[in-house]
N, C-alpha and C positions, 0 to 999 in steps of 0.2 A: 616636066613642068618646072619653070625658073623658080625657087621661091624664095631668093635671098633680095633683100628688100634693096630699095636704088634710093641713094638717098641726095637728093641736091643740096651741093652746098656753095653759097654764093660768096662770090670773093670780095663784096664791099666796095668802101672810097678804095677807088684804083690808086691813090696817090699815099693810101694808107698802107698799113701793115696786114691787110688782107689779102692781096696777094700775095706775100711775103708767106703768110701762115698755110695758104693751099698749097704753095710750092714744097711747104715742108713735109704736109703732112698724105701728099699724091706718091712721096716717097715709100708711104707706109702702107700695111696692108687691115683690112678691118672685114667683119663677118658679113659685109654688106659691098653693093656697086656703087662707089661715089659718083658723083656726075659734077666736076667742081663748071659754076657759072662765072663766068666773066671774057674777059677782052682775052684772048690765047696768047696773042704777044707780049700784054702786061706780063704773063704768068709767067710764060717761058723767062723773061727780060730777068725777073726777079730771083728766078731757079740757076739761072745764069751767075748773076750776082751774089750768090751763096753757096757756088761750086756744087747746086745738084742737078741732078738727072731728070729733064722735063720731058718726057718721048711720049706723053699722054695721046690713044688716039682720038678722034671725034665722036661724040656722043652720035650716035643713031636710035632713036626706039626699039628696045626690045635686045637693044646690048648687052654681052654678057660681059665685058671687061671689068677688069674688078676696080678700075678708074678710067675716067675720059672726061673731056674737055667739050662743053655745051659753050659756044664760044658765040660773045654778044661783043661785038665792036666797039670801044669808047669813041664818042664820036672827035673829040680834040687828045692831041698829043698826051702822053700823063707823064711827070713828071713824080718821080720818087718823093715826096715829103711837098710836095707842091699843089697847091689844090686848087680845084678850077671849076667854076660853077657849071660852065659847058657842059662837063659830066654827069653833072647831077643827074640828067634823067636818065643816063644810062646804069646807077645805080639802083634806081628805083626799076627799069627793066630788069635789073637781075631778080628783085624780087619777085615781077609780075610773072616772070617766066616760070619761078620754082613755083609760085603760090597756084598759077594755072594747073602746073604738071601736078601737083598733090591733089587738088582738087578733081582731077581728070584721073587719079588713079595709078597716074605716070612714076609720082615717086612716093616713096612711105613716107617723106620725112622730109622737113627741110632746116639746113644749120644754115646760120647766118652769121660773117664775118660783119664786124663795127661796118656802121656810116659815119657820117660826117653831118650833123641835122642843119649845124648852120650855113652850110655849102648848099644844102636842096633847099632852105630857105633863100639865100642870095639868088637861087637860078628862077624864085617868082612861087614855090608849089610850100603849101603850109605842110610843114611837117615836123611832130614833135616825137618821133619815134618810131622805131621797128615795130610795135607793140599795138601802136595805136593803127599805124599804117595798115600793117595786117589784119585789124579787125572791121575798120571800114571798108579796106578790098573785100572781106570774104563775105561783107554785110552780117557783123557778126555784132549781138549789142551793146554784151559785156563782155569781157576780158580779164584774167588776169595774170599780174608779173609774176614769176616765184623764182627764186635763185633756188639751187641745189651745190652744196658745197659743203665740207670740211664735216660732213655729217649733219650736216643742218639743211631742211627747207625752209623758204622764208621766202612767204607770199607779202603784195602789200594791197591793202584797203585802197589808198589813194597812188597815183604812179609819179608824171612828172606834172607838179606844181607848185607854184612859189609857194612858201610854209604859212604866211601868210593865210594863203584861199584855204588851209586843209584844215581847220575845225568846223567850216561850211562845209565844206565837200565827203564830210564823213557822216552820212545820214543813215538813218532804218533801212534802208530800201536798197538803197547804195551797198551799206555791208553786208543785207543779209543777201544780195545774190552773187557779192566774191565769194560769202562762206560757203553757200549752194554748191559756188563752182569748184573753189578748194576741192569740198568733199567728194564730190563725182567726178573728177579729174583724178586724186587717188586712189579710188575706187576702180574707176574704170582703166586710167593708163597706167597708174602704178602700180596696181595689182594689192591695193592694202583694203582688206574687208571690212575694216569700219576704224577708220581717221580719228587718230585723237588731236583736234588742234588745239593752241592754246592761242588767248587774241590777247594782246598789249593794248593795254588805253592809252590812250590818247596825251592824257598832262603827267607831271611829275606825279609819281605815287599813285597814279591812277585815279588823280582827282583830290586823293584824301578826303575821303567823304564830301566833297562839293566844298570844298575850302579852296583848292586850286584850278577850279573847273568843273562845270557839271556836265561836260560830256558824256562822259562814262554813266550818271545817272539816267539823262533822259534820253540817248541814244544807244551805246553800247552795250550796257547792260540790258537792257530792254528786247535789244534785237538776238542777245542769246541767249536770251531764257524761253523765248519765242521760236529759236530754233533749235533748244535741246528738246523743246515739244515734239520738234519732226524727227528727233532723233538720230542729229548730229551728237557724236560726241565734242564736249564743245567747252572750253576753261575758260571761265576772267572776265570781265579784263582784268589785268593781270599789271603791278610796275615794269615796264620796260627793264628797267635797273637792274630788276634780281628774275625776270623771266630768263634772258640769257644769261642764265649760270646751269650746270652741268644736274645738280638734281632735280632742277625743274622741266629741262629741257630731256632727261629721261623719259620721263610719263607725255610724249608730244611723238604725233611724228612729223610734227609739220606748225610753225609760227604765221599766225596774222598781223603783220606792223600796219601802225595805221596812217605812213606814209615812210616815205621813200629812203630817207637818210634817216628812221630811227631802227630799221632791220639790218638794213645793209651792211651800215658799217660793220656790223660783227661776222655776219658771216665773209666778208669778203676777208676782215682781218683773219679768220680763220684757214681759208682758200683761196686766196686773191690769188690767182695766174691759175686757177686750175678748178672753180666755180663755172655752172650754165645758168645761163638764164632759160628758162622756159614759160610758153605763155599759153598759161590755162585757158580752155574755154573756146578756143577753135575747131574747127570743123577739122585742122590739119595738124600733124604731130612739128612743133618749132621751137628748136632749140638753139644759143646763141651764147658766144665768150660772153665773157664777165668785166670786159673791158674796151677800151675806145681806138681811134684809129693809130693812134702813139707814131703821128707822121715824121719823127726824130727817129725812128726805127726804120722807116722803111726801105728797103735794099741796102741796110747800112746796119751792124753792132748783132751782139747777141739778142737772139729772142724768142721766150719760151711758148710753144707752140700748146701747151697744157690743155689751154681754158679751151680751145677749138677741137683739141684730141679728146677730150671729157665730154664735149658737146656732142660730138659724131656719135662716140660709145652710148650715150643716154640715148641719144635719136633713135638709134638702131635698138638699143633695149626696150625702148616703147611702142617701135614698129612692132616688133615681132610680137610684142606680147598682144597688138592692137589687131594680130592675124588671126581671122576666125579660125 
């Protein structure tokens, strides 16, 4: 019996550096069956352009190849660094393909190379993310982001919206079912017995006693002292400012920011080319670079293949451990 896990990984805007990064990384060998999704000519066109070796055969069920090529047509020409809304739905087929096959059992895993959101926007389909996409396909309610990187996790409360909406958008109800999910996500795929998170408030200094904000009073605080009841291990909130620094971030195994550019920036500073994103709270194991389509890159200049080679390795770390 096969028992090394098949993992799809999809190759993105075709006119990005996703296929650029499977071509590199089909070169390589990992504990698991990749099964890279996209157009097979884009892939090879790009393997070509970078003087590697594309001889991948065709994906079949039940393949034991330790890479092959599930090959989905772009339906217009693709042009390296050139980007064409025509395609758009053939990126969002790469996903429908991997998120069916993991739901179906087919694959343990799925890693996802960058999109391009204002291209699947220009082609008519509302789309504000990998993240969010995947959680309405799987009918899934909540969701959440978390980077892994540089030693740091770092989930967020709120994902992508203007700074504006997010001291609305950070409610009781809201946080306490990312914290839910944090902790049963590490729990369950990352194999940690009881999660110590720490959460960042919201304003400068975590409010300062309600002199800079009373979010932290009549929201944050509120929702975890309600949830250390249930028996999350659970800190803060906490200042931003001196949460990421090193003796704080000891006693953690894992950061709550309460929106999107006040976590990220540090870990990315920390790992940026070689951070996952992963997204708590599916039904399916997904993990994804740290980075965007970089269409200045593609079939053209050095480019480090890190964040997608990190991504694959977690994927497979969480399948396995996800095998009864």
């Amino acid at each position: 019996m096969d028992t090394t896990p098949r993992i799809a990984v999809t190759a993105g805007e075709p006119a990005g550096i996703g296929p650029d990064l499977c071509a590199i990384v089909a070169a390589k060998r990992y504990p698991a069956r990749l099964v890279f999704l996209g157009d097979r000519g884009v892939l090879a066109e790009r393997a070509n352009r970078r003087k590697l070796p594309f001889d991948l055969p065709t994906y079949a069920p039940g393949s034991t190849a330790p890479a092959s090529v599930l090959h989905l047509p772009a339906p217009a020409p693709v042009t390296a660094g050139r980007l064409d809304a025509a395609n758009a739905r053939h990126v969002l087929a790469l996903l429908d393909r991997a998120i069916d096959g993991c739901l179906a059992g087919e694959f343990a895993a799925m890693v996802t190379a960058p999109v391009q959101k204002s291209t699947i926007n220009e082609a008519g389909v509302a789309f504000t993310g990998h993240t969010e996409y995947l959680a309405a396909r799987t009918a899934t309610p909540s969701v959440v982001m978390m980077l892994v990187g540089g030693g740091l996790r770092v989930a967020l409360a709120t994902i992508h919206l203007p700074l504006a909406a997010v001291p609305g958008a950070v409610t009781r109800e809201g946080l306490a079912r990312t914290l839910r999910i944090v902790d049963r996500d590490l729990r369950d795929r990352f194999g940690i017995p009881r999660p110590r998170i720490l959460v960042a408030g919201l304003n400068p200094h975590a409010g300062e006693s309600g002199y800079l904000g009373r979010e932290e009073i009549d929201v944050i605080a509120p929702t975890l002292e309600a949830l250390r009841g249930e028996g999350l291990a659970i800190e803060g909130p906490l200042p931003a400012d001196t949460l990421f620094t090193g003796p704080v971030l000891a006693r953690a195994d894992a950061v709550v920011a309460m929106y999107h550019d006040q976590g990220l920036p540090v870990l990315k500073h920390a790992s940026f080319g070689h951070a996952v994103n992963v997204t708590l709270g599916l039904p399916v194991i997904r993990t994804s670079v740290d980075h965007g389509t970089a269409l200045d890159l593609a079939g053209v200049g050095a480019v480090d293949s890190g964040s997608l080679e990190a991504a694959i390795t977690l994927a497979i770390d969480l399948a396995r451990r996800a095998r009864p």
